[in-house]
Residue, then its C-alpha position, 0 to 999 in steps of 0.5 A: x754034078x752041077x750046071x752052070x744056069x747063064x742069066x735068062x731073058x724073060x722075052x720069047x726067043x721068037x714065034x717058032x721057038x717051043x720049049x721041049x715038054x716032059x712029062x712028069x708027076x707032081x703033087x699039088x695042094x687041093x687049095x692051089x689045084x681048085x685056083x687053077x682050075x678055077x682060072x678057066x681052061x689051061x691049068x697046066x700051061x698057067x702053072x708052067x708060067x708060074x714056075x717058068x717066071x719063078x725060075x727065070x727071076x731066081x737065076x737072073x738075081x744070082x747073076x746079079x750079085 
């Protein structure tokens, strides 16, 4: 089955709004786990913003052709 992604804003959607969380597991290169860490407290909420950013860039370009 396939979704129909709408072209996303990359701005908050306001201060109460808060993304639903799923727990998961995922296997991360050791080179890229150390950048992480290395950045300081709050690994896991930088590489959701990574992905969010990716995502979000992704969806938005195959709205735009």
């Amino acid at each position: 089955m396939t979704r129909s992604v709408k072209k996303l804003d990359t701005e908050p959607l306001g201060l109460l709004y808060k993304p639903t969380k799923t727990s998961t597991t995922v296997r991360v290169n050791s080179d890229v786990m150390l950048w992480l860490k290395s950045k300081g407290k709050g690994y896991q909420t930088r590489l959701n913003e990574i992905l969010r950013k990716a995502m979000v860039e992704e969806i938005n370009e195959a709205h735009d052709h």
